[in-house]
PDB file with one MODEL, atoms N, CA, C and O in Angstrom:
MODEL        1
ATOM      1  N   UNK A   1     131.657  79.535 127.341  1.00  0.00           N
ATOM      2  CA  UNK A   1     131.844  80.458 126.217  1.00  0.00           C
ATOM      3  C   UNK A   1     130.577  80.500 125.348  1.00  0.00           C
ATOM      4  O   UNK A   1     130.619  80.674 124.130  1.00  0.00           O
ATOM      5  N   UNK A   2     129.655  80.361 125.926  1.00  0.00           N
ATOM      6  CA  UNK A   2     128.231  80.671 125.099  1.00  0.00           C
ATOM      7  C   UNK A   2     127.980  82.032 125.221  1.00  0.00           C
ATOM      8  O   UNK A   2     127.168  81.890 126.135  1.00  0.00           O
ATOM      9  N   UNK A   3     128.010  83.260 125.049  1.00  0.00           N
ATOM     10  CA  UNK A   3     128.123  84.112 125.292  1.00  0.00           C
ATOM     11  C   UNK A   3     127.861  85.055 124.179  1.00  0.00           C
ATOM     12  O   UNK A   3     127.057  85.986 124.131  1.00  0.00           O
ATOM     13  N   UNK A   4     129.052  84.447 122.929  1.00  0.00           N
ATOM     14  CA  UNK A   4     128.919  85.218 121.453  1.00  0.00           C
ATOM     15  C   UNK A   4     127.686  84.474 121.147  1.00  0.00           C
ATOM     16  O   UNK A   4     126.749  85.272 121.131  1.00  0.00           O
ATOM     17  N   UNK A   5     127.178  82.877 120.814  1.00  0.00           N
ATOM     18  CA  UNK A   5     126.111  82.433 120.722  1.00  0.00           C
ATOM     19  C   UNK A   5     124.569  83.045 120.894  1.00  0.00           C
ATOM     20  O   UNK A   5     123.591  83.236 120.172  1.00  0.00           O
ATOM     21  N   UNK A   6     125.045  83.287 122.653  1.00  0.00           N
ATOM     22  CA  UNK A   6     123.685  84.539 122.718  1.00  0.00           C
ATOM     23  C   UNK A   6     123.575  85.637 122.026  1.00  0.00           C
ATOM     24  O   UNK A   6     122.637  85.905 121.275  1.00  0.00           O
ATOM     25  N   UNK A   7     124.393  86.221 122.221  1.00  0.00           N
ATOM     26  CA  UNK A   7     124.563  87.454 121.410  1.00  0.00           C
ATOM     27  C   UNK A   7     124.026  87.455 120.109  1.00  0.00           C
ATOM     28  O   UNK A   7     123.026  88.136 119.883  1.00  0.00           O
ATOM     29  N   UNK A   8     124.508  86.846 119.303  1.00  0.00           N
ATOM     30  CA  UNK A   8     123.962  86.424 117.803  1.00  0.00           C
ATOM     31  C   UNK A   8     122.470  85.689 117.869  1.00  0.00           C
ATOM     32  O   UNK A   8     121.729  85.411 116.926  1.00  0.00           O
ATOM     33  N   UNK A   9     122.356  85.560 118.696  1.00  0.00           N
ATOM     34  CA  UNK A   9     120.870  84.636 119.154  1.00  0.00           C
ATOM     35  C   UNK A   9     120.238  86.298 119.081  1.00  0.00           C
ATOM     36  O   UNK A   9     119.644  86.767 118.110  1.00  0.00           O
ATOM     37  N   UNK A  10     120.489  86.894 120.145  1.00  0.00           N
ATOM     38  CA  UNK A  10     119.820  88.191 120.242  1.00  0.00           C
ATOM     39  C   UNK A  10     119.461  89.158 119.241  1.00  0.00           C
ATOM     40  O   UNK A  10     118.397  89.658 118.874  1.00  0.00           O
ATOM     41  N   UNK A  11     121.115  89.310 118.786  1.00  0.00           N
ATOM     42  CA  UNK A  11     121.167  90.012 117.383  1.00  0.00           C
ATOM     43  C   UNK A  11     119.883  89.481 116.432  1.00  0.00           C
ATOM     44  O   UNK A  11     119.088  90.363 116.109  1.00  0.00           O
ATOM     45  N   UNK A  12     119.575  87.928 115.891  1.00  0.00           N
ATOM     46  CA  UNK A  12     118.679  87.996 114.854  1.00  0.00           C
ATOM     47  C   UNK A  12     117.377  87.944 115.361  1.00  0.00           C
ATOM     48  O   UNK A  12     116.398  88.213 114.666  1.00  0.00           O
ATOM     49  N   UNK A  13     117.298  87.531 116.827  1.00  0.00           N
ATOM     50  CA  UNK A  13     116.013  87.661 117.236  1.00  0.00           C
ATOM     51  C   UNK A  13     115.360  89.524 116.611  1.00  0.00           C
ATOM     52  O   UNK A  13     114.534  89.826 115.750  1.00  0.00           O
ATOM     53  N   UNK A  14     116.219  90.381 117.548  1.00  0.00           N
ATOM     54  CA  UNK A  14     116.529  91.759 116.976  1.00  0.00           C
ATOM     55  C   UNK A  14     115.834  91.882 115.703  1.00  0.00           C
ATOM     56  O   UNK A  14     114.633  91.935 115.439  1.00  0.00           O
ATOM     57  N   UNK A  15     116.851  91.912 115.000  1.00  0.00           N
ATOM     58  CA  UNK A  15     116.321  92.032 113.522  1.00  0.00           C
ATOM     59  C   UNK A  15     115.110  91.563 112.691  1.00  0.00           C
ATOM     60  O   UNK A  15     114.393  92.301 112.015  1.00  0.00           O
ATOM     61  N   UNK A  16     114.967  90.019 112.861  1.00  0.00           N
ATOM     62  CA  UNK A  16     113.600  89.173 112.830  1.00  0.00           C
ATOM     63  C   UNK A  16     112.292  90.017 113.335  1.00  0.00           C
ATOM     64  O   UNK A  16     111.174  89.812 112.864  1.00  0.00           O
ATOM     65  N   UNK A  17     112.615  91.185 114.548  1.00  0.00           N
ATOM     66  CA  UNK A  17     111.140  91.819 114.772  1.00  0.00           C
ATOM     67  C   UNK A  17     111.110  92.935 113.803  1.00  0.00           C
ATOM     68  O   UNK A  17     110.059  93.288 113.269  1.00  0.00           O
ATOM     69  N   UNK A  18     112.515  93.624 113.517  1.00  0.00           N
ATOM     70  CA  UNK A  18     112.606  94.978 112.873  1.00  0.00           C
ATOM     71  C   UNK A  18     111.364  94.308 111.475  1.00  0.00           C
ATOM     72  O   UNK A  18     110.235  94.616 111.093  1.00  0.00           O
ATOM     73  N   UNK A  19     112.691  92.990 110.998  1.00  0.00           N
ATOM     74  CA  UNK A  19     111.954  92.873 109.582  1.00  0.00           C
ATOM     75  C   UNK A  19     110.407  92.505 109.901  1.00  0.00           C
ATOM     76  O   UNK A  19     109.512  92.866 109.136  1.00  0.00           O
ATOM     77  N   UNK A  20     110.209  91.925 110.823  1.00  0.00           N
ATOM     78  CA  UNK A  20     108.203  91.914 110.459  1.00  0.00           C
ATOM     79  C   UNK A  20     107.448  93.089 110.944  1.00  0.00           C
ATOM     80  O   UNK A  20     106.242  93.105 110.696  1.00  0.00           O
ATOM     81  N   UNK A  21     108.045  94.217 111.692  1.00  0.00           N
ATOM     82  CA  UNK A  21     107.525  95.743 111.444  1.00  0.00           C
ATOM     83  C   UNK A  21     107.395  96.026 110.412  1.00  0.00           C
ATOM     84  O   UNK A  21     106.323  96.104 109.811  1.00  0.00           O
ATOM     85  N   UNK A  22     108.953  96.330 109.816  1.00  0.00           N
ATOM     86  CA  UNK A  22     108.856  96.639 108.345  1.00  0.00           C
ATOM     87  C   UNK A  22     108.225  96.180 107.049  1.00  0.00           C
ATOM     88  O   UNK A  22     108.021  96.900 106.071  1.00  0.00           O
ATOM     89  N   UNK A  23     107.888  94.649 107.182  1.00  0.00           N
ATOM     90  CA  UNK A  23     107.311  94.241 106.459  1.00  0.00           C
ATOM     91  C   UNK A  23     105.633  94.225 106.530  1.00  0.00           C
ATOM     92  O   UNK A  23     104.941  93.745 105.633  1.00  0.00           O
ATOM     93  N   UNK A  24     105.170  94.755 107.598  1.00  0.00           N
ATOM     94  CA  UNK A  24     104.165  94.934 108.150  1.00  0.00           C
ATOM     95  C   UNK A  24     103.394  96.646 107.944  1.00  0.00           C
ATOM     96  O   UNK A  24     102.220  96.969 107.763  1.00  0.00           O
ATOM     97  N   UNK A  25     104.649  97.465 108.070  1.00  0.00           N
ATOM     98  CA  UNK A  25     104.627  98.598 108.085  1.00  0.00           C
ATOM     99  C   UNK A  25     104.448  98.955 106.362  1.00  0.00           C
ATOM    100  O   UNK A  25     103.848  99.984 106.049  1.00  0.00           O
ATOM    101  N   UNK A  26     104.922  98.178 105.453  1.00  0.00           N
ATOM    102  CA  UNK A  26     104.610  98.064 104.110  1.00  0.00           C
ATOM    103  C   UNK A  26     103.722  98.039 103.216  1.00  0.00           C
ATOM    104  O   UNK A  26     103.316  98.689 102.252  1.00  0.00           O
ATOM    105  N   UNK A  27     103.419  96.620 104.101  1.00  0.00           N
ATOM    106  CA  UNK A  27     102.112  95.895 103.844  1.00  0.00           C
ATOM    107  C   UNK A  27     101.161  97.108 104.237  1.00  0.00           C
ATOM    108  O   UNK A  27     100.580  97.639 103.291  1.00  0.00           O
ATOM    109  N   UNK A  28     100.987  97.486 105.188  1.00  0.00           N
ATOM    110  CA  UNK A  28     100.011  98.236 105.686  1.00  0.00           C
ATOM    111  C   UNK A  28      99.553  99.763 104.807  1.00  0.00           C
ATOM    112  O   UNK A  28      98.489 100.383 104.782  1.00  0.00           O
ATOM    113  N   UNK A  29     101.219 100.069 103.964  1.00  0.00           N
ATOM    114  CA  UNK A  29     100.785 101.588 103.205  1.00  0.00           C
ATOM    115  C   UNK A  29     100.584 100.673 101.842  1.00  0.00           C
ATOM    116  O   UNK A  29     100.011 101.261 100.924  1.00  0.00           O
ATOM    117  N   UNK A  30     100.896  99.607 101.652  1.00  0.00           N
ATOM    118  CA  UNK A  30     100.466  99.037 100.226  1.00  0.00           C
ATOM    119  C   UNK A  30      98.402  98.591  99.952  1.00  0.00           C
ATOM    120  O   UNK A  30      97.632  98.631  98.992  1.00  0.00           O
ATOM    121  N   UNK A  31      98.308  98.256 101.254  1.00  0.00           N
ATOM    122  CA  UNK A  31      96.803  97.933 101.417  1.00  0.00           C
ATOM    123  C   UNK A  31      95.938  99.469 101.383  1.00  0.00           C
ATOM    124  O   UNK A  31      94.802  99.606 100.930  1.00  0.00           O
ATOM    125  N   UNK A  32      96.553 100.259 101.817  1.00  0.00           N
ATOM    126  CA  UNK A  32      96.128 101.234 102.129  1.00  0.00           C
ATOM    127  C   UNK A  32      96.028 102.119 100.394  1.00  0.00           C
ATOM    128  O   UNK A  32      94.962 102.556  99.960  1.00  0.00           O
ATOM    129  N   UNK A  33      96.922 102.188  99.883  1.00  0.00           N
ATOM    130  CA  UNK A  33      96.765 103.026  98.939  1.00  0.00           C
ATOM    131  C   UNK A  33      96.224 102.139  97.638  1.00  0.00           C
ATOM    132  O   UNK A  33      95.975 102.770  96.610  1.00  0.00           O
ATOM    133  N   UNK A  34      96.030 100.673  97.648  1.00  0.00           N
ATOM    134  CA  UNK A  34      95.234  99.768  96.949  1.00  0.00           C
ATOM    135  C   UNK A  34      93.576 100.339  97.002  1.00  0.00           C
ATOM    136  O   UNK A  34      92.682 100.437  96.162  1.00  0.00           O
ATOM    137  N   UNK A  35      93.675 100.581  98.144  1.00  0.00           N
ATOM    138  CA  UNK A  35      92.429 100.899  98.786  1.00  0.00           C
ATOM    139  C   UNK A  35      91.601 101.773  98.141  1.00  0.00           C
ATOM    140  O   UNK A  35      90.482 101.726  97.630  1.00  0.00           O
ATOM    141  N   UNK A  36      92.687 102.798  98.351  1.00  0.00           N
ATOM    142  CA  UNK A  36      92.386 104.331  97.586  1.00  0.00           C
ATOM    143  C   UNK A  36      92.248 104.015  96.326  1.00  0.00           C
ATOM    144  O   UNK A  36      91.319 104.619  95.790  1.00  0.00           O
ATOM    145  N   UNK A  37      92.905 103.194  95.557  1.00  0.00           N
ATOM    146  CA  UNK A  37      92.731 103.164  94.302  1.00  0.00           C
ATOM    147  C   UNK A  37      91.719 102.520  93.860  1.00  0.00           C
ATOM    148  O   UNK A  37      91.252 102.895  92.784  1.00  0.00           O
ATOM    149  N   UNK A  38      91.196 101.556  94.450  1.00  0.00           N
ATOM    150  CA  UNK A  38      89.532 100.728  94.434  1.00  0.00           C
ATOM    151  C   UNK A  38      88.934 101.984  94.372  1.00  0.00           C
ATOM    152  O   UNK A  38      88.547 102.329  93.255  1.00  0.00           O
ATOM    153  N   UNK A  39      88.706 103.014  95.621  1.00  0.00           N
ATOM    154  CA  UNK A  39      87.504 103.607  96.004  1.00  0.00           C
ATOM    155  C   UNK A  39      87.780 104.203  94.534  1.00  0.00           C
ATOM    156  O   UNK A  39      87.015 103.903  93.617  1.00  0.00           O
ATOM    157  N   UNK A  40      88.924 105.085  94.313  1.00  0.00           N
ATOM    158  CA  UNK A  40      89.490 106.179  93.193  1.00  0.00           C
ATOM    159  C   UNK A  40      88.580 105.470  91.471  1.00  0.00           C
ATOM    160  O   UNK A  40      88.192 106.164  90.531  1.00  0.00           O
ATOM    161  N   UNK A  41      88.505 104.193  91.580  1.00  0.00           N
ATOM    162  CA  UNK A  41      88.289 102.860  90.261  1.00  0.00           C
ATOM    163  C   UNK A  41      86.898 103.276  90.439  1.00  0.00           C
ATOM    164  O   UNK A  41      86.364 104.123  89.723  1.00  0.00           O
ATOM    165  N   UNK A  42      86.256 102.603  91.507  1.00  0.00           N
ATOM    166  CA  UNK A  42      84.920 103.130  91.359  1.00  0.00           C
ATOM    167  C   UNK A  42      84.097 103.842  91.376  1.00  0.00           C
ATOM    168  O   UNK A  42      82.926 103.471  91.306  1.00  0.00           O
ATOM    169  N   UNK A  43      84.457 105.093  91.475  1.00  0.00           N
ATOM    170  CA  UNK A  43      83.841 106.322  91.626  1.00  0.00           C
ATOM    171  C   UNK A  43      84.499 106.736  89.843  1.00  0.00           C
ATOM    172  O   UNK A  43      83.437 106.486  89.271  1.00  0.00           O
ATOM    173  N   UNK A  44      84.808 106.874  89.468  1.00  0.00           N
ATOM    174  CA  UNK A  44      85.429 106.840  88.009  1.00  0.00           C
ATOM    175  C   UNK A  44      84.156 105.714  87.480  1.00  0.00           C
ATOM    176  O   UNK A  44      83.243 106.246  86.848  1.00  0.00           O
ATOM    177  N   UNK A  45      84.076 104.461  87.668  1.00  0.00           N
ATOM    178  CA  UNK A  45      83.066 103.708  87.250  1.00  0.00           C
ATOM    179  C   UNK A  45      81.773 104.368  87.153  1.00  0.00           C
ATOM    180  O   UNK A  45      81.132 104.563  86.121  1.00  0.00           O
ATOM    181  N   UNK A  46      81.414 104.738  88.522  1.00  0.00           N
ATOM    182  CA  UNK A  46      80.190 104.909  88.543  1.00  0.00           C
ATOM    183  C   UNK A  46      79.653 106.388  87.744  1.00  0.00           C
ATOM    184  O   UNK A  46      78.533 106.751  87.385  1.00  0.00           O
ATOM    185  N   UNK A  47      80.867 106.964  87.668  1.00  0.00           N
ATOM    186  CA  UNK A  47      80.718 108.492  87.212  1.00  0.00           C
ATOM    187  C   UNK A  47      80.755 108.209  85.626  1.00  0.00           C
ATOM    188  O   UNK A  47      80.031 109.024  85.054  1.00  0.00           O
ATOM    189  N   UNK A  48      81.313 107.397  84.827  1.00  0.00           N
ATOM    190  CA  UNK A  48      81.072 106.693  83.503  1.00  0.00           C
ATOM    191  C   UNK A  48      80.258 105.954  83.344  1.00  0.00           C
ATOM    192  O   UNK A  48      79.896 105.855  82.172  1.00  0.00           O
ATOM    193  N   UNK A  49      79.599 105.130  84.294  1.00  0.00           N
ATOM    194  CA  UNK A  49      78.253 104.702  84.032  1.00  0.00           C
ATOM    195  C   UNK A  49      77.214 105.674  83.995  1.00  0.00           C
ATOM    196  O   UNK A  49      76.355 105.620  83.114  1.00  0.00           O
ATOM    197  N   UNK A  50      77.213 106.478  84.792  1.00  0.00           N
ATOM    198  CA  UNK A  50      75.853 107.774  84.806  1.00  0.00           C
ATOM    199  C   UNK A  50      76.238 108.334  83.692  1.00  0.00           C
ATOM    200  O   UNK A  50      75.315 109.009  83.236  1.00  0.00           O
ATOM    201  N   UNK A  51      77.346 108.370  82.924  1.00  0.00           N
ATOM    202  CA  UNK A  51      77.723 109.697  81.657  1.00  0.00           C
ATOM    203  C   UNK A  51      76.995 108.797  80.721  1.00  0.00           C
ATOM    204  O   UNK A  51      76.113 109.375  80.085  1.00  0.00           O
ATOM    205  N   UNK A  52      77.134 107.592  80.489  1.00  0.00           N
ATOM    206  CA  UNK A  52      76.790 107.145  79.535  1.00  0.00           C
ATOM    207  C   UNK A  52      75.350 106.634  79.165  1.00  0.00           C
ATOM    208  O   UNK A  52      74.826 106.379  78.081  1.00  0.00           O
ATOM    209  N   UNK A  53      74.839 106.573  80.645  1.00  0.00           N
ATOM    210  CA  UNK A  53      73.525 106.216  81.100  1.00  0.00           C
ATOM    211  C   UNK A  53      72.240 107.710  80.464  1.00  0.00           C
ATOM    212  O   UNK A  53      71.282 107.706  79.691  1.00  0.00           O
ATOM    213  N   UNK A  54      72.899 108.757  81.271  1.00  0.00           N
ATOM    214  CA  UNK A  54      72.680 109.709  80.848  1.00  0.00           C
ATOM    215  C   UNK A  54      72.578 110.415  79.072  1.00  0.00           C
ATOM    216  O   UNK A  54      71.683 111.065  78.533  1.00  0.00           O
ATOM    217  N   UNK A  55      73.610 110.042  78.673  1.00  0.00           N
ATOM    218  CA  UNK A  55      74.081 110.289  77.058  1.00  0.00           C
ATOM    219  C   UNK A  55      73.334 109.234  76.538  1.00  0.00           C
ATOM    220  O   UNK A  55      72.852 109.480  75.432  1.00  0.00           O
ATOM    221  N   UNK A  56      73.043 107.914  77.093  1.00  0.00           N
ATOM    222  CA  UNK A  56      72.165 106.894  76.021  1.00  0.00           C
ATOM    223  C   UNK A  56      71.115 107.304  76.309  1.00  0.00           C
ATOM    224  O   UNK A  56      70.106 106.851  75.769  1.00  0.00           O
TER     225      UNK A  56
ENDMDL
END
């Protein structure tokens, strides 16, 4: 009667991959739009450093 055992063995194996896709798949649009927001930070920087560079 090991049978349900496997099963539930399977079942969280299952799930255990969903969740590190998903948590992966997360991670991956969270790095990503961090990203954007660095490049987005410094180009704003650098465009306020020349204004002011310029204006002093």
């Amino acid at each position: 009667m090991d049978i349900p055992t496997t099963l539930e063995l399977i079942g969280k194996g299952i799930a255990a991959i969903i969740m590190l896709i998903l948590a992966f798949y997360v991670l991956k649009v969270v790095l990503k739009s961090t990203l954007r927001l660095l490049r987005f930070g410094c180009l704003i920087a650098i465009a306020g450093f020349a204004l002011i560079w310029w204006l002093g």
